[in-house]
C-alpha positions as CSV (number, residue, x, y, z in Angstrom):
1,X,32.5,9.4,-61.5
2,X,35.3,9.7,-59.3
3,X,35.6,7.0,-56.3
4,X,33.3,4.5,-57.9
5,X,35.1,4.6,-61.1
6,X,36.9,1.6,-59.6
7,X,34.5,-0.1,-58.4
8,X,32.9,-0.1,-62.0
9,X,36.8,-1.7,-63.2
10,X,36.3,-4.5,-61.0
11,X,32.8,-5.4,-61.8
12,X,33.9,-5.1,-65.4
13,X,37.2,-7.4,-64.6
14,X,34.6,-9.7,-63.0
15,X,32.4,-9.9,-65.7
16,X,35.0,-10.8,-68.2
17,X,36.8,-13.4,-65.8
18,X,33.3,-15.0,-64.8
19,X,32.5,-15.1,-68.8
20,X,35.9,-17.3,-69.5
21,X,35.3,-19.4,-66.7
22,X,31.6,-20.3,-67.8
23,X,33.1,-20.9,-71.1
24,X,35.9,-23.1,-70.0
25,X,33.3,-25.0,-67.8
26,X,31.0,-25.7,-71.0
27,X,34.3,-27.0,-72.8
28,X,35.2,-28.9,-70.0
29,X,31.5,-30.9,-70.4
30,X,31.7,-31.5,-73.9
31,X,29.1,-28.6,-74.4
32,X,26.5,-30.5,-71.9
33,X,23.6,-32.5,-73.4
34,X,22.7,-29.7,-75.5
35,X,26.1,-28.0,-76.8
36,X,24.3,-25.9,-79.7
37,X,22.3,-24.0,-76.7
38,X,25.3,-24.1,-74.4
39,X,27.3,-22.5,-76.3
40,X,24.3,-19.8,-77.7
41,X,24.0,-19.0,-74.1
42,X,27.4,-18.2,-73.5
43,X,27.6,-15.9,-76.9
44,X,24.7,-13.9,-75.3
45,X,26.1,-13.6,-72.1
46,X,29.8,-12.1,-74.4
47,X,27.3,-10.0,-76.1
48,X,26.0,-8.4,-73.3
49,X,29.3,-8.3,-71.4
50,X,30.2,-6.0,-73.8
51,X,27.2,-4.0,-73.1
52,X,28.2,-3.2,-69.8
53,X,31.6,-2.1,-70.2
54,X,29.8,1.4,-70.9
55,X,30.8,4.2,-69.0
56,X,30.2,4.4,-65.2
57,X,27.5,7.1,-65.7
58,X,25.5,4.9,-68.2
59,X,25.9,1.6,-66.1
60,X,24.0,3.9,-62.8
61,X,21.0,4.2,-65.0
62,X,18.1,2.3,-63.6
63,X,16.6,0.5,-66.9
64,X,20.5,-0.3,-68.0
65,X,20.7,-2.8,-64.5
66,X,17.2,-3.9,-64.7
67,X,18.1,-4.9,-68.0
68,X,21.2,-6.8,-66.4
69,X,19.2,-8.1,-63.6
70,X,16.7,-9.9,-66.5
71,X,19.1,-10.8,-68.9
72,X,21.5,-12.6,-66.6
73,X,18.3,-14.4,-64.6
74,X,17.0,-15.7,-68.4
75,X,20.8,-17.2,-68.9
76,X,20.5,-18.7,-66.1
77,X,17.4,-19.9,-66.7
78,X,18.6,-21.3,-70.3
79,X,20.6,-23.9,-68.3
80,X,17.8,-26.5,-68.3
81,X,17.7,-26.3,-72.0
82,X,21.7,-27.1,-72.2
83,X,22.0,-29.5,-69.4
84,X,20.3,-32.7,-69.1
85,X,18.6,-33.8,-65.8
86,X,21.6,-36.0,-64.8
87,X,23.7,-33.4,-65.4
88,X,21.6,-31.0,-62.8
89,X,21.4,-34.1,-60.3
90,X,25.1,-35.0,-60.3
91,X,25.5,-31.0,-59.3
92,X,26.6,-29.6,-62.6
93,X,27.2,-26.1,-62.2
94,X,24.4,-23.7,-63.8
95,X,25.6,-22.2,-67.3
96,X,26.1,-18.7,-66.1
97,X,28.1,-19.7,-62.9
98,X,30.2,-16.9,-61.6
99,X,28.8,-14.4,-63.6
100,X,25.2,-14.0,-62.2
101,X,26.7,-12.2,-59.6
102,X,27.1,-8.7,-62.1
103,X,24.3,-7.2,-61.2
104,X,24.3,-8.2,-57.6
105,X,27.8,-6.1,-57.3
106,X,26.2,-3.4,-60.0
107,X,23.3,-3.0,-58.1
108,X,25.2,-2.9,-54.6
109,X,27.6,-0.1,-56.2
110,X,25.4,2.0,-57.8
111,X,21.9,1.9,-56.0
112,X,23.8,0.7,-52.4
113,X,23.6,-2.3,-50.1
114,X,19.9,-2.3,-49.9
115,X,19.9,-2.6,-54.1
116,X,22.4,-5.0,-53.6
117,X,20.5,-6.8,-51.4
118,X,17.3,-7.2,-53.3
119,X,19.3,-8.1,-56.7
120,X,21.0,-11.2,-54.6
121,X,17.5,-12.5,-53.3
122,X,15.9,-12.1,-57.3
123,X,19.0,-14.0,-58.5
124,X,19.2,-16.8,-56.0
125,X,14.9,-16.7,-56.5
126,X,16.1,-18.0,-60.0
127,X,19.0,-20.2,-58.9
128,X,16.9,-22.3,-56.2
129,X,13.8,-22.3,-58.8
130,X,15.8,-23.7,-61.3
131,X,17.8,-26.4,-59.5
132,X,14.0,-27.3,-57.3
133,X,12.3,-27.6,-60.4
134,X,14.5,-30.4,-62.4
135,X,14.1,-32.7,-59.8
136,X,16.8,-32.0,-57.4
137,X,15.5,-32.8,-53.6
138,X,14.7,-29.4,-52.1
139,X,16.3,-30.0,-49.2
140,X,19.5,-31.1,-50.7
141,X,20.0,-28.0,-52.5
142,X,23.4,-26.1,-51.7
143,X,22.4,-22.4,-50.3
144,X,26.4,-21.5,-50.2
145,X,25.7,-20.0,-53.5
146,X,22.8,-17.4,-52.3
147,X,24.6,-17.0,-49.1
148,X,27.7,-15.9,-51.2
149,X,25.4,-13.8,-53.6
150,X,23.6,-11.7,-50.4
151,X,26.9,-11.2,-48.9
152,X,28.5,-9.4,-51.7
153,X,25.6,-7.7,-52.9
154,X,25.1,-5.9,-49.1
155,X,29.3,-5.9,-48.6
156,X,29.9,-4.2,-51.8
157,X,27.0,-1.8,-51.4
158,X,28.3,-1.0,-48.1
159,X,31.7,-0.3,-48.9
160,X,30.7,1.9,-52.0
161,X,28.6,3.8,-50.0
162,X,31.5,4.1,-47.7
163,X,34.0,5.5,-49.9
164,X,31.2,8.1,-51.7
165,X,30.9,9.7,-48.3
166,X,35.0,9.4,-48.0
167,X,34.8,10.9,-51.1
168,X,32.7,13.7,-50.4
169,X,34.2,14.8,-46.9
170,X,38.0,15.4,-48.7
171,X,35.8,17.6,-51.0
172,X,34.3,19.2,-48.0
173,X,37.4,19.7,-46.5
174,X,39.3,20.5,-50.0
175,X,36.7,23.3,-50.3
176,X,37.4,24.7,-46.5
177,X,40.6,24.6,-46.4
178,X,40.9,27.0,-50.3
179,X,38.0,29.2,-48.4
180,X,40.5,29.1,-45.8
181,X,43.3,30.6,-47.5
182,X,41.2,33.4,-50.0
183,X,39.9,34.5,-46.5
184,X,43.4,34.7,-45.3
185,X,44.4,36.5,-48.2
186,X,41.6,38.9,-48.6
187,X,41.8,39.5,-44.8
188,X,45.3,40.7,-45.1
189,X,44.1,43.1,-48.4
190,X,41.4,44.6,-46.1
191,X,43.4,44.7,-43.2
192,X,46.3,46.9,-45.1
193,X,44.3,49.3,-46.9
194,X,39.9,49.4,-46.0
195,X,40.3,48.9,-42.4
196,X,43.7,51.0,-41.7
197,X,40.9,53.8,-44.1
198,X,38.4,53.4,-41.9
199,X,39.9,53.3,-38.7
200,X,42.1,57.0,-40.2
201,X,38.5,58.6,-40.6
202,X,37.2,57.3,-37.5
203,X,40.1,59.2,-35.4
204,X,40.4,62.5,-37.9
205,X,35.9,62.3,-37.4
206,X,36.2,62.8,-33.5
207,X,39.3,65.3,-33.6
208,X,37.3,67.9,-36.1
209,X,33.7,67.6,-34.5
210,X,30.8,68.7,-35.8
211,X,28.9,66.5,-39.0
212,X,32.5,64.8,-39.5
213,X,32.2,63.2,-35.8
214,X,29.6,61.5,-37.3
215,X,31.2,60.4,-40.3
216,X,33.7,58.9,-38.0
217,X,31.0,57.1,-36.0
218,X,30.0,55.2,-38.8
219,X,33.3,55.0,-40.0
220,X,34.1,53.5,-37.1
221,X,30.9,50.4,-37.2
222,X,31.7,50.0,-40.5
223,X,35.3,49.3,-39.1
224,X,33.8,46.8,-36.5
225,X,31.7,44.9,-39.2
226,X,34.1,44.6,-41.3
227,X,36.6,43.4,-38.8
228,X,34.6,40.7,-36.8
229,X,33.4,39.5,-41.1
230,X,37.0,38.9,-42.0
231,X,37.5,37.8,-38.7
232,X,35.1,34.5,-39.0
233,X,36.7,31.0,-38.3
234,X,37.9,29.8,-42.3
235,X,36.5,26.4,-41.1
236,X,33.2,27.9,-40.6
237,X,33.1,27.7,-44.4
238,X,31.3,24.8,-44.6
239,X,30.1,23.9,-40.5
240,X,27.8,25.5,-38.9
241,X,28.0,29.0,-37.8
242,X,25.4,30.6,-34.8
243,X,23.8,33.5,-36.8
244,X,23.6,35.3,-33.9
245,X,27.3,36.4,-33.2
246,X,27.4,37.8,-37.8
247,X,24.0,40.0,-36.7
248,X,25.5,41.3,-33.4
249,X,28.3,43.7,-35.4
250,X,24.9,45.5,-36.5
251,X,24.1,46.7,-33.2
252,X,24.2,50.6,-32.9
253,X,23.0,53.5,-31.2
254,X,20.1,53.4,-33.1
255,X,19.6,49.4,-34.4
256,X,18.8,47.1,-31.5
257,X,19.4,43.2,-32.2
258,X,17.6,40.6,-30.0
259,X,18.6,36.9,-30.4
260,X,17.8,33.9,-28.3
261,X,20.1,33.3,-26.0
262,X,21.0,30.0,-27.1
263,X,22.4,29.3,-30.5
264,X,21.2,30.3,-34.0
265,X,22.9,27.4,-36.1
266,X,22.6,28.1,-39.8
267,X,25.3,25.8,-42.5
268,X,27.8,28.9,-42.7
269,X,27.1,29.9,-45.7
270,X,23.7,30.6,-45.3
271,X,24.4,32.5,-42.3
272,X,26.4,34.9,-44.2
273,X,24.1,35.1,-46.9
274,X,21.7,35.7,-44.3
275,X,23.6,38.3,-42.3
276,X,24.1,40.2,-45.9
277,X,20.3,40.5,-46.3
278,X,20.1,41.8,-43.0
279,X,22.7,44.5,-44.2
280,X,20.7,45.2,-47.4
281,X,17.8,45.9,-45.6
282,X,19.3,48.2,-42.8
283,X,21.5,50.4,-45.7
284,X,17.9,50.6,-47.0
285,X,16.6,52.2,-43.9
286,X,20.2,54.3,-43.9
287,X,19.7,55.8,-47.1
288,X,15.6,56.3,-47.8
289,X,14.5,56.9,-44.2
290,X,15.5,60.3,-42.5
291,X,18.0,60.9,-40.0
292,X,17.2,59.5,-36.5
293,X,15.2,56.7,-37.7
294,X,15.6,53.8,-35.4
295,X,15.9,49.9,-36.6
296,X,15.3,46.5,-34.8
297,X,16.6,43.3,-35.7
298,X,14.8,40.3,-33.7
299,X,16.3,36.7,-34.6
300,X,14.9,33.3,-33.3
301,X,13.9,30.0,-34.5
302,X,10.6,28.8,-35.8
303,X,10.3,25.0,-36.0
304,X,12.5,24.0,-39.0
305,X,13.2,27.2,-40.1
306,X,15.3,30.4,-38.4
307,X,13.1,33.7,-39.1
308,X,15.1,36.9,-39.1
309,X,12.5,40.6,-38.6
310,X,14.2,43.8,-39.5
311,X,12.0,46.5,-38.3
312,X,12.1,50.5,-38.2
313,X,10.0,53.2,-37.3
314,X,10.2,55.3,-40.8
315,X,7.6,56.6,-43.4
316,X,7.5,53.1,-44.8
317,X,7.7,52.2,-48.7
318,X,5.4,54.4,-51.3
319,X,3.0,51.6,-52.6
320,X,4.7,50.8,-56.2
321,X,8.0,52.0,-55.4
322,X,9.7,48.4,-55.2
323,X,8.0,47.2,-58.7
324,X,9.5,51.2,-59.9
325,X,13.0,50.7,-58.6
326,X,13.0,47.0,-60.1
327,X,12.0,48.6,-63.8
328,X,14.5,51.0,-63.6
329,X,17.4,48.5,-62.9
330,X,18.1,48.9,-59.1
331,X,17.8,46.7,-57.7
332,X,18.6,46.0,-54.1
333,X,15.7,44.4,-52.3
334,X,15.3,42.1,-55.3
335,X,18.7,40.4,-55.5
336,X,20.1,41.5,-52.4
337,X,17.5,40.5,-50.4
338,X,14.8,38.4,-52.0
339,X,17.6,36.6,-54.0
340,X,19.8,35.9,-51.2
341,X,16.8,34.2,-49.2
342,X,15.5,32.6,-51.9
343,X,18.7,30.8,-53.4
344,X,18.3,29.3,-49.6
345,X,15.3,28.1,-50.4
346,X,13.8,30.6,-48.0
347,X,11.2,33.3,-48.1
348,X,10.7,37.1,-47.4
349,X,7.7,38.8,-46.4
350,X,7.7,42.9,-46.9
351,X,5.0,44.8,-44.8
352,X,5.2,48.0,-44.9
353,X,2.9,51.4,-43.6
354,X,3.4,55.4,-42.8
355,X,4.5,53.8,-39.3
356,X,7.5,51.9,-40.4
357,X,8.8,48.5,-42.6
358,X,9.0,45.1,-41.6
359,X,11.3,42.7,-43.7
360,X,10.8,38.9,-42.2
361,X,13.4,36.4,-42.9
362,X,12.6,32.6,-43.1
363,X,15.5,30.4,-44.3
364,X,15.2,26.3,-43.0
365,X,17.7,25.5,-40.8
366,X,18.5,22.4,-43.0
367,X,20.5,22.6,-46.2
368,X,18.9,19.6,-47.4
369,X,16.1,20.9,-46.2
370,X,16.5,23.9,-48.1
371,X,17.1,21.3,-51.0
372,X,13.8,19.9,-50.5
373,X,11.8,22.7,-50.3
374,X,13.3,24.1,-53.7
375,X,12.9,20.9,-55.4
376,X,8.7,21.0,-54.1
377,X,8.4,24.2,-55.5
378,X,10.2,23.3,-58.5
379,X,7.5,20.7,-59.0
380,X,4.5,22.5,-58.1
């Protein structure tokens, strides 16, 4: 449970505390008018302290503190049936006393301050009912105790809330600074031995000439792609990244990109999941479509979402030949391309005819908006 497993401690310290002193208080009264149902209520209120020392994940469940919520409002409610009326108009303390605020500070912890909020105003409902209702003057009734009750249901709440999202930015910053140091490392691995390669066939390409000049020239992007990917900010691993400046290294002699010129902002990881598709589909072009076949990229944003169009002016896709290549186990437009997008909670449109492909790219700018949409479909 993490940061709120101490809040759950101190509610459970409460609980127990708050159960002695309501039984110390019905010792200290001789067990009220009606010590047989004094003391009844306080051996259900032990029981079901007990109940909620469970586990912090089994106390978050909703019907576990509604059930707290009504059980503590019916002991307090019992006091009438222990206490006398002069006992209620001298100001004797309801049964329960301290401890109907448990599911005010459960509710606050696990729901928030809003929860903790609505809890206080039920339980002080039942306090002001009950004292109103035995004959007490209405406007004589002490308020300190709802006043108390509101205040640490939205306090509590607030704080909890507070130190989940604590909680979660030391993981967020946990996780970038490890993503840091594997890029670090695996920068240094590529930098001794792919890139020093790459960079070799590059310069031996353009001495010899001929078909191996070639070779060198795409040595030589590869070199460039490879350097500006390795190259990426290790905090980028969980801010967000302009898509813009990962699709750029893709520009050729023969692939145009065309971006906005303001920023593409994607959550960095989806950017580079992004960017990959976008290499998928252009080693696609590379290998099926003939030599000389040109490419564009074109990147902008559409509302909510960023839509990504790889184009080119080949002999387009055979009809059948995607469902073909996914039967026979290859499968690169499926996962590398349709499953990248789609664990984004995006979508890909393929059109192709005899005058070229067109792959679209629609990913939602949002993570949680990329939550939501997956979550929608998962329910439709």
């Amino acid at each position: 449970m993490g940061i709120e497993g101490p809040f759950w401690r101190a509610i459970a310290v409460f609980r127990v505390a708050s159960l002695a002193y309501a039984a110390l208080l019905v010792l200290r009264a001789g067990g009220y008018d009606r010590p047989a149902v004094a003391w009844a209520v306080v051996g259900v209120m032990a029981v079901w302290t007990v109940v909620m020392l469970v586990p912090p994940p089994a106390a978050r469940r909703a019907p576990l503190l509604a059930a707290d919520l009504v059980v503590t409002a019916a002991c307090l409610l019992a006091s009438p049936y222990a206490q006398s009326r002069d006992d209620m108009l001298a100001g004797a303390i309801p049964i329960t006393a301290t401890w109907a605020a448990g599911p005010v500070l459960a509710y606050g912890v696990a729901r928030g301050r809003r929860a903790g909020a609505v809890a206080a105003a039920v339980m002080s409902a039942a306090d002001l009912w009950l004292r109103s209702g035995n004959g007490v003057d209405l406007a004589s009734i002490p308020v300190n105790g709802a006043v108390l009750m509101f205040m640490a249901g939205v306090v509590v709440g607030h704080v909890a809330r507070l130190a989940r999202e604590a909680e979660e930015r030391m993981r967020r910053a946990a996780r970038i600074e490890a993503a840091g140091r594997e890029r670090e490392r695996l920068a240094r691995g590529i930098h001794d031995s792919v890139l020093q390669v790459l960079a070799l066939v590059q310069r031996r390409g353009a001495e010899i000439g001929g078909e191996a000049a070639e070779l060198g020239r795409l040595a030589g992007e590869q070199e460039a792609a490879l350097r500006a990917l390795v190259q990426v900010p290790s905090g980028a691993a969980e801010a967000d990244a302009d898509l813009r400046e990962l699709l750029r290294p893709y520009g050729t002699s023969r692939v145009t990109v065309s971006a906005p010129a303001t920023p593409l902002p994607l959550p960095a990881e989806s950017a580079r999941e992004v960017a990959a598709a976008v290499g998928a589909a252009l080693d696609n072009v590379a290998r099926h479509c003939p030599e000389g076949t040109r490419a564009w990229i074109l990147a902008e944003e559409d509302g909510g979402a960023v839509v990504v169009t790889v184009r080119d002016d080949g002999p387009g896709i055979p009809e059948g030949r995607l469902e073909q290549a996914a039967r026979e186990g290859r499968m690169g437009v499926a996962r590398s391309i349709r499953g990248r997008v789609a664990d984004l909670g995006g979508t890909v449109a393929i059109t192709s005819s005899r005058t070229g492909t067109e792959i679209e790219l629609s990913v939602p700018v949002s993570a949680d908006e990329a939550r939501a949409d997956e979550k929608s479909g998962r329910r439709s």
